[in-house]
N, C-alpha and C positions, 0 to 999 in steps of 0.2 A: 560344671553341672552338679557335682557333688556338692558342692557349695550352695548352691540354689535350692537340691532338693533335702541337705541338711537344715537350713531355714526355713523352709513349706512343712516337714513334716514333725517339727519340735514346737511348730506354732501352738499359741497356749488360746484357750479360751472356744475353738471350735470343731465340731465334728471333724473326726477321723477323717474321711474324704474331702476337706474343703482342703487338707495341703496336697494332694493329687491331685484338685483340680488348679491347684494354681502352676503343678509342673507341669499337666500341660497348656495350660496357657502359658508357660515362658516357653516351652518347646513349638510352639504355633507360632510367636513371636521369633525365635529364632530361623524357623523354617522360614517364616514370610522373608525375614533380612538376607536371609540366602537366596531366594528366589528373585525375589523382584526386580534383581537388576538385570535376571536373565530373560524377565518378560517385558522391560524396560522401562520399568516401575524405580523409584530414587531408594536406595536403601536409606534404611530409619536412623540418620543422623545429620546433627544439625549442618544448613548450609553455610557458604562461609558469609560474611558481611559484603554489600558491594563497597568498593571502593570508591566512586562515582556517583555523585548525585548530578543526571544529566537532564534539563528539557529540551524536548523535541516541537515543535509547531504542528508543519501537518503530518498523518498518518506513515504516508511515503518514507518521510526524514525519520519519526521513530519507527518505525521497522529496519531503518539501515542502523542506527543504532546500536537498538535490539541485537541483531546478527551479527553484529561487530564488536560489543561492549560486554556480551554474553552475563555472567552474573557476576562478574566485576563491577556493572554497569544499572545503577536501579534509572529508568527515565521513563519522565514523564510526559504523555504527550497533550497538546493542548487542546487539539481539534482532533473529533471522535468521525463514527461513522454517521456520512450526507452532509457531513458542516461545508458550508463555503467558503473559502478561506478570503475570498474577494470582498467579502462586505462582515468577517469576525471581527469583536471589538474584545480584549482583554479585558476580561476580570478584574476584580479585586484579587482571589487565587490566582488568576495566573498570574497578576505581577510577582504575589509571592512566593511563587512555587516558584518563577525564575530568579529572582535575590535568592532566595536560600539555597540554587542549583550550584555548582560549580564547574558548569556548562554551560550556554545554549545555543541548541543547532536551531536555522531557519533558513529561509530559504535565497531572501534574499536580493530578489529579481522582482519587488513590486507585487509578492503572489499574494504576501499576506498584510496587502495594502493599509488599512484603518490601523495595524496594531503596529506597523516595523517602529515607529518613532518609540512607541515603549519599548521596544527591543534592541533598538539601538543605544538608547539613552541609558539600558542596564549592563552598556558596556565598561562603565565607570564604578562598576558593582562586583562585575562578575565574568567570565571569558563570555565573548559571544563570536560564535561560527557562520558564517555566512556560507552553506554548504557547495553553492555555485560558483566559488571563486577556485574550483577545482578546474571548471570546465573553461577551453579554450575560446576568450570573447568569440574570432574567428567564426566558430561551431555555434554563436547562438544564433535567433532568429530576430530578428527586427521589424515587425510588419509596420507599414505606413500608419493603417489606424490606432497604430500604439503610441504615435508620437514619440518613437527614436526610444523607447523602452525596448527594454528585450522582451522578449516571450518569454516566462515563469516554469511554462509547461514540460522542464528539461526529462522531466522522468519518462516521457513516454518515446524516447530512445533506449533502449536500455543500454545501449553505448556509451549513452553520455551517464545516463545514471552510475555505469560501475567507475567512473573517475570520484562520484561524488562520495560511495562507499570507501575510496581511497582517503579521500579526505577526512572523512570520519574518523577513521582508524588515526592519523596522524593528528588531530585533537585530539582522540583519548588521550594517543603515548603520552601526547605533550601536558595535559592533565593530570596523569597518571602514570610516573615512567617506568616503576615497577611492573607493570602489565604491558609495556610497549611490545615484546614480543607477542604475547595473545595477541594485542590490537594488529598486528602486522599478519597471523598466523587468518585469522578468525576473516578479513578483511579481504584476504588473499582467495580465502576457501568459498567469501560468496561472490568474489570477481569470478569467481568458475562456475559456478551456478547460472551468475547472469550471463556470461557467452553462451553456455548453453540456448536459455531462454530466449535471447535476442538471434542466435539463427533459426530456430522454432518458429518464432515470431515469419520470420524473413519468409523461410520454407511452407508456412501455412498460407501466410498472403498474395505470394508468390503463386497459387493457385488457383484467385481470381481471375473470369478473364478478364481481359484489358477492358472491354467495354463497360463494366463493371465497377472500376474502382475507383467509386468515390465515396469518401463517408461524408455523412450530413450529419452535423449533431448541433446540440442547442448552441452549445459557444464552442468559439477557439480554443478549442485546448487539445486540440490533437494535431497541430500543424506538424512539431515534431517527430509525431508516430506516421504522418502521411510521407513525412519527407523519408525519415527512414526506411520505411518498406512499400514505399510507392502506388501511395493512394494518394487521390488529390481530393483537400478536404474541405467541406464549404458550412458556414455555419449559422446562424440566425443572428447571434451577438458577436462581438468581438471577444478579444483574450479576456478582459474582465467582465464578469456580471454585475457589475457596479450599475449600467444602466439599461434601462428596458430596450427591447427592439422595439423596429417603428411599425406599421403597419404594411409602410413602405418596403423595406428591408423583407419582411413574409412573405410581400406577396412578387419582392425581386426572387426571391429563391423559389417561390411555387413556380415562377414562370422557366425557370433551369431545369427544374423536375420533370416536367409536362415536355420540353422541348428535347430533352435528355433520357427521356423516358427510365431517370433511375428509380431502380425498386423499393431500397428500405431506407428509413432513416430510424433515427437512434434515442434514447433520450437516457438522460444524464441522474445518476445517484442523486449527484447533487443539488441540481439545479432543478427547479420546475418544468412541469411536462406541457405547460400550458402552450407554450410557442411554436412544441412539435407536433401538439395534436392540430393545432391553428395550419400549420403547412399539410398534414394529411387530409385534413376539412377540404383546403383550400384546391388542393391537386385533385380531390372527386368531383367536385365544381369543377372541374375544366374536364372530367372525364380520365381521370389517368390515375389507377390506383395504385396508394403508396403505402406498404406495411411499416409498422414500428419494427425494428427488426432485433430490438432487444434494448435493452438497461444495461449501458457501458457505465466504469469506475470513472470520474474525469480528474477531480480536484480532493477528493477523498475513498478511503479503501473501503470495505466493507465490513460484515459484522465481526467485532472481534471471537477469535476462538476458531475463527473459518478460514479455508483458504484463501478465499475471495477479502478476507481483513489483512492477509502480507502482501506487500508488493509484487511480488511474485506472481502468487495467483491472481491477484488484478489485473496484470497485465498478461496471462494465461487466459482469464475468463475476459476481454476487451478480445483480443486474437481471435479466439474461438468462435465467438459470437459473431463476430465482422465478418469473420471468413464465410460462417456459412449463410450469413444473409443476403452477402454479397455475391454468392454463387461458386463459393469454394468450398474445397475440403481438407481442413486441416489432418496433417500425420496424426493416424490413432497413437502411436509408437513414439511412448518421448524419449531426449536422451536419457542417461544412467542417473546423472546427477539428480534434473530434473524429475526425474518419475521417482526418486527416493523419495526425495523432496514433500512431491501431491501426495504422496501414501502415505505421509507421515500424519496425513490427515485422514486418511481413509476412505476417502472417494477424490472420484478426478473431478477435477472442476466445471462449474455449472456451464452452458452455452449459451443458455440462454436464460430473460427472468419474465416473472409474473407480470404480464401487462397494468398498468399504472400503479408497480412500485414505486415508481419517481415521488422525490416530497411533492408534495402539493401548494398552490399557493397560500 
């Protein structure tokens, strides 16, 4: 301090008080670098360099990442929020944000169908991760209309999702094996988080009654999450959005609706709302009214900086929303982990969203 305010007050050329004001502007500086980390603000020096230049595909795989790779880890992801990962076509960037990576996660299972061939073919470049070859074949799904593909949709277990954060982590080490303990530490700490979430999940849905649970959404992408917490789930298109539904196909589901007398159906971030509003149309024509029951996450997160843009909270605000369209009611009360977690953001997560957020066609 003497030091500092020996140099402020011998300074040559200006008024008396200008070297006062400069001790206390280092004193205000020194205060803030005291403070900040106790209101959890970064004290004022520089951070270290990542070790890792990683790309991620969709939003899901870089958030596991993210939480795994911490600032070891710079990655980049390829698909933002509302992208559909069924009909994205690579860049000129993206090919070369993945050559210049020396990483890339995907998914793997046909999700991110028009681009895997460049992503494969950059295995002669670069490491490339298939993040699903964590998960036990066993455990996938294989619907008939897939033609003997698996279902893509592994995240919407979170069961099966915390195998895939495992996975992650053992591509960093192996990347990076200087960091192999982080990746193992950091990897460990969000397998706990997701047990949390996934009996959350259980316990919230769990509270539908039975006559109740079914979800309708535009496509297949929640067979997963039906199976896991026992909803049976019926959908407009199949696993990919690759091709349009028929007219047929609407008006096979209006006639489930109507004889079924279910309540909501859903519609999709990502997908167009046009199919869902087509079966709402369709179900007051026959007399049987059907609410939109909210804007689920399906094939992309939401906006980044929000709850609703980590995995996490996607699959918190899908929960939430289902639960109570479906005539349940989710625990106000989350675990410990969990409820750090939402607060880190500073409110709990949305239940429900603004009627025709869905892209549009």
């Amino acid at each position: 301090m003497c030091s500092i305010m020996g140099r402020c007050v011998t300074r040559r050329g200006g008024p008396w008080w200008s070297g006062l004001a400069a001790v206390a502007l280092a004193c205000a500086a020194c205060l803030a670098a005291i403070v900040a980390p106790a209101l959890g603000g970064a004290p004022r020096r520089a951070e270290a360099q990542p070790r890792v230049r990683a790309v991620a595909t969709v939003g899901m795989i870089t958030d596991a990442v993210r939480h795994v790779g911490g600032g070891r880890v710079a990655v980049t992801g390829l698909m933002g929020q509302g992208i559909d990962p069924h009909l994205y076509k690579a860049s000129p960037g993206d090919v070369r944000a993945m050559a210049d990576a020396d990483v890339v996660f995907y998914n793997g299972l046909h999700l991110e169908g028009r681009m895997a061939e460049v992503i494969e073919r950059m295995a002669s470049r670069t490491t490339v991760v298939r993040v699903t070859e964590a998960i036990d074949p066993a455990l996938l799904r294989s619907p008939p209309e897939f033609e003997g593909q698996p279902d893509p949709h592994v995240w919407f277990d979170v069961s099966l999702w915390r195998s895939v954060v495992g996975r992650v982590g053992q591509a960093l080490a192996r990347t990076d094996p200087d960091g192999a303990d982080h990746y193992a530490r950091s990897a460990a700490e969000h397998a706990a988080l997701l047990d949390e979430l996934h009996g959350y999940a259980a316990a919230s849905l769990a509270s539908v009654p039975p006559a109740g649970r079914v979800l309708v959404t535009a496509h297949d992408a929640f067979g997963y999450f039906g199976r896991a917490y026992g909803l049976e789930v019926l959908a407009i298109q199949g696993i990919s959005t690759d091709s349009e539904a028929s007219l047929r196909d609407i008006n096979a589901l209006v006639d489930t609706l109507v004889s079924r007398k279910v309540p909501a159906v859903f519609i999709e971030s990502s997908v167009p709302r046009k199919t869902v509003d087509a079966l709402v149309q369709g179900c007051a024509g026959r007399g049987h009214a059907v609410v939109v029951g909210g804007e689920l996450f399906s094939d992309a997160l939401g906006a980044p900086g929000t709850l609703e843009g980590t995995y996490v909270g996607m699959v918190l605000h899908n929960v939430r929303t289902i639960t109570r369209a479906l005539g349940g009611a989710p625990p106000e009360a989350l675990p410990a982990l969990l409820r750090a977690y939402v607060e880190r953001f500073g409110s709990p997560p949305a239940t429900t969203a603004p009627p025709g957020r869905a892209g549009e066609p």
